[in-house]
Every structure is written in structure tokens, then in C-alpha cells.
C-alpha positions as a Markdown table, in Angstrom:
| # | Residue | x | y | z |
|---|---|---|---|---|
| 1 | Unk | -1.0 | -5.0 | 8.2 |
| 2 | Unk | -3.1 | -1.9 | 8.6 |
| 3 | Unk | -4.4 | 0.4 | 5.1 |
| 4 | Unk | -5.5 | 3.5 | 5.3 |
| 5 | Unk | -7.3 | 5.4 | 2.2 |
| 6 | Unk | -9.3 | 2.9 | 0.8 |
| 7 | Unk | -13.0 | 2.5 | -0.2 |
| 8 | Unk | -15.5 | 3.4 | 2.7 |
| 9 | Unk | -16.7 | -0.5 | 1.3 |
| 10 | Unk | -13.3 | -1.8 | 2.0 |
| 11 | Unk | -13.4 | -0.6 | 5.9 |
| 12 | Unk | -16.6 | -2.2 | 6.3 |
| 13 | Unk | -16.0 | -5.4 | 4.9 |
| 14 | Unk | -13.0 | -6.0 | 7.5 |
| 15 | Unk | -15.2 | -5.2 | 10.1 |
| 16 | Unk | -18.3 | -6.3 | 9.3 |
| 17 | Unk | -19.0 | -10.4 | 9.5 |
| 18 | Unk | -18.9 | -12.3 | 6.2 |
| 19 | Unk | -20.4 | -15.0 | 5.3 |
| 20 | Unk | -18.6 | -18.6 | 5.5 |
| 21 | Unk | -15.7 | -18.6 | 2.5 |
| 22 | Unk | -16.5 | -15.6 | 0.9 |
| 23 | Unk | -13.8 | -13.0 | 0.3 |
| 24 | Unk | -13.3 | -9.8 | 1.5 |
| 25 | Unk | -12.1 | -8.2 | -1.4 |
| 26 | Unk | -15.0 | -10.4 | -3.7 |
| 27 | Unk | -17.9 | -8.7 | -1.2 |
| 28 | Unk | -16.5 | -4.8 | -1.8 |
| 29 | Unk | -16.6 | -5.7 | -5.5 |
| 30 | Unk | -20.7 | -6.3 | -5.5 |
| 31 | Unk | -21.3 | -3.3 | -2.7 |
| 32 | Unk | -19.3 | -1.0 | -5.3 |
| 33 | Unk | -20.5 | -2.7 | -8.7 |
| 34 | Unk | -17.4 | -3.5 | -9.8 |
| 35 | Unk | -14.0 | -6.2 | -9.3 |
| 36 | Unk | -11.7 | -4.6 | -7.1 |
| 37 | Unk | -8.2 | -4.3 | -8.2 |
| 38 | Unk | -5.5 | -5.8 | -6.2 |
| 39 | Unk | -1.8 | -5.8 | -5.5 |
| 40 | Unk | 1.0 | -8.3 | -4.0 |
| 41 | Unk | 2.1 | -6.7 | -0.9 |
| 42 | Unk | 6.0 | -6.1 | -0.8 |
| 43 | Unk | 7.4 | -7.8 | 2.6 |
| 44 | Unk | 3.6 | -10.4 | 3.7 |
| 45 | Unk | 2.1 | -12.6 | 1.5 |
| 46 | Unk | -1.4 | -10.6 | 1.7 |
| 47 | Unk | -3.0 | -8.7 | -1.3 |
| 48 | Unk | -4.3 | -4.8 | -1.0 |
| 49 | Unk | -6.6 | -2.9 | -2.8 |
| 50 | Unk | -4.9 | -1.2 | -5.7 |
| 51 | Unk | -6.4 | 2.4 | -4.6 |
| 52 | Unk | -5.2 | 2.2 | -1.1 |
| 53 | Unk | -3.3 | 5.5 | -0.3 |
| 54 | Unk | -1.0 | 4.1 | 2.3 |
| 55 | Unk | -0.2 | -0.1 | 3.1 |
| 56 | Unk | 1.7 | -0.6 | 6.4 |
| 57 | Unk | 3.3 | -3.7 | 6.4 |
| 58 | Unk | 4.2 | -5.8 | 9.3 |
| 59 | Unk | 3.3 | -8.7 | 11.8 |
| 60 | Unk | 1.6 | -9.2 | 15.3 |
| 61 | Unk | 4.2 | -10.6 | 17.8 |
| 62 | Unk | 3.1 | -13.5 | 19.7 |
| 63 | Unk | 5.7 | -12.9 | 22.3 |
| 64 | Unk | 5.6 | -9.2 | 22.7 |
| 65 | Unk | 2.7 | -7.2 | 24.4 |
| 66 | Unk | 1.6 | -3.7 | 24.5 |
| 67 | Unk | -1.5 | -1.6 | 26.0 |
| 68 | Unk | -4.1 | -0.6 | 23.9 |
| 69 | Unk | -7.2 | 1.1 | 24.8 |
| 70 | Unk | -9.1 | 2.4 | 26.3 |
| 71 | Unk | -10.9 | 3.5 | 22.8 |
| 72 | Unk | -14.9 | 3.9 | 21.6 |
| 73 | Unk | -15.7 | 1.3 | 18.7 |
| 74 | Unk | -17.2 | 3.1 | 15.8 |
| 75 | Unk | -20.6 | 0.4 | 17.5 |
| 76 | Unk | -21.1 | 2.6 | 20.3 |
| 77 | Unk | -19.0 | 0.3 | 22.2 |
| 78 | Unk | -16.3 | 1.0 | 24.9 |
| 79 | Unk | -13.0 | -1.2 | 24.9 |
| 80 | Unk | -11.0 | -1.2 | 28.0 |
| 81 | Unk | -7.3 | -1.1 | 28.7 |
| 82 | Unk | -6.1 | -4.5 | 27.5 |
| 83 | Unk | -2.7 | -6.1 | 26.5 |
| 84 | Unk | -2.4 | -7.2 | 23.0 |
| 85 | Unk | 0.5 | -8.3 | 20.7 |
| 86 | Unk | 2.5 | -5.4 | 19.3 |
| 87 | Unk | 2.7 | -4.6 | 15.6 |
| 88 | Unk | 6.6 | -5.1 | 14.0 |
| 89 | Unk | 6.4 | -2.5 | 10.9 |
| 90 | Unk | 8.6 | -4.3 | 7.9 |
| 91 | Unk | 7.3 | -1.9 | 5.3 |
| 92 | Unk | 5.3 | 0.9 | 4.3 |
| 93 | Unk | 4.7 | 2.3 | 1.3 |
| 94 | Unk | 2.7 | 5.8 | 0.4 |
| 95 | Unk | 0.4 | 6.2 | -3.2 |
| 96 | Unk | 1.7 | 8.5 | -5.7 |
């Protein structure tokens, strides 16, 4: 599943490491002062931030590939050309 338009908090916390059981949606809650609304996603059994602008909805095939990279990591880091399993859209659905 990929989002896009949520709280700058949001994009750090599913980058950044966590500690040891505690949520991801819990964490952006105390960086922003206040309990983050969620919503049942339509087609995966995954919550999203109520504000989100845009939820893609899908799954990572285990059987089919794809190339990805080479990209710069937001780190400073460089990621080569590697194959990794593709993304299988189910859903999407747009804020309005």
C-alpha cells in the first residue's frame, strides 16, 4: 500500500525505526499532540490516516519481479538497480 498527502509526521514514522511494539500511527499522535484519526482500508486489512489525500491499495507479489532503482534515499544514500516484488494495485481511492 503506498499514501501520499499525509502528515510530514506520518512519512517519518514509516521510515524512521520505532521502538519494539509501539505503533506507527500511536508515535505521529505524540510528534503532532494529538490521536490520529484512522480509517479501514477498502480491499487490505490495513488502517490509513483519515487526512490522507490519496490511499493506493494493493499487494507485493512474491512471485513476480520488477527493476527498481537506481534512486537517491532522502539519507544521502544511493540504491542500485535491484529486483524487487512488483506492486498489484486493487484499489485506489482520492480525498474529496
Amino acid at each position: 500500500m503506498m499514501i501520499l498527502g499525509v502528515e510530514p509526521a506520518a512519512v517519518y514514522a514509516a521510515g524512521g525505526p520505532l521502538p519494539d511494539r509501539m505503533s506507527e500511527v500511536d508515535f505521529v499522535g505524540a510528534l503532532i499532540g494529538e490521536p490520529v484519526e484512522v480509517v479501514t482500508c477498502e480491499t487490505v486489512d490495513l488502517e490509513v490516516p483519515t487526512s490522507t489525500e490519496i490511499v493506493i491499495e494493493g499487494h507485493v507479489s512474491v512471485t513476480e519481479f520488477a527493476a527498481e532503482g537506481p534512486m537517491g534515499e532522502y539519507g544521502g544514500c544511493n540504491v542500485l538497480v535491484g529486483r524487487r516484488g512488483r506492486l498489484c494495485m486493487c484499489c485506489a481511492t482520492v480525498a474529496t
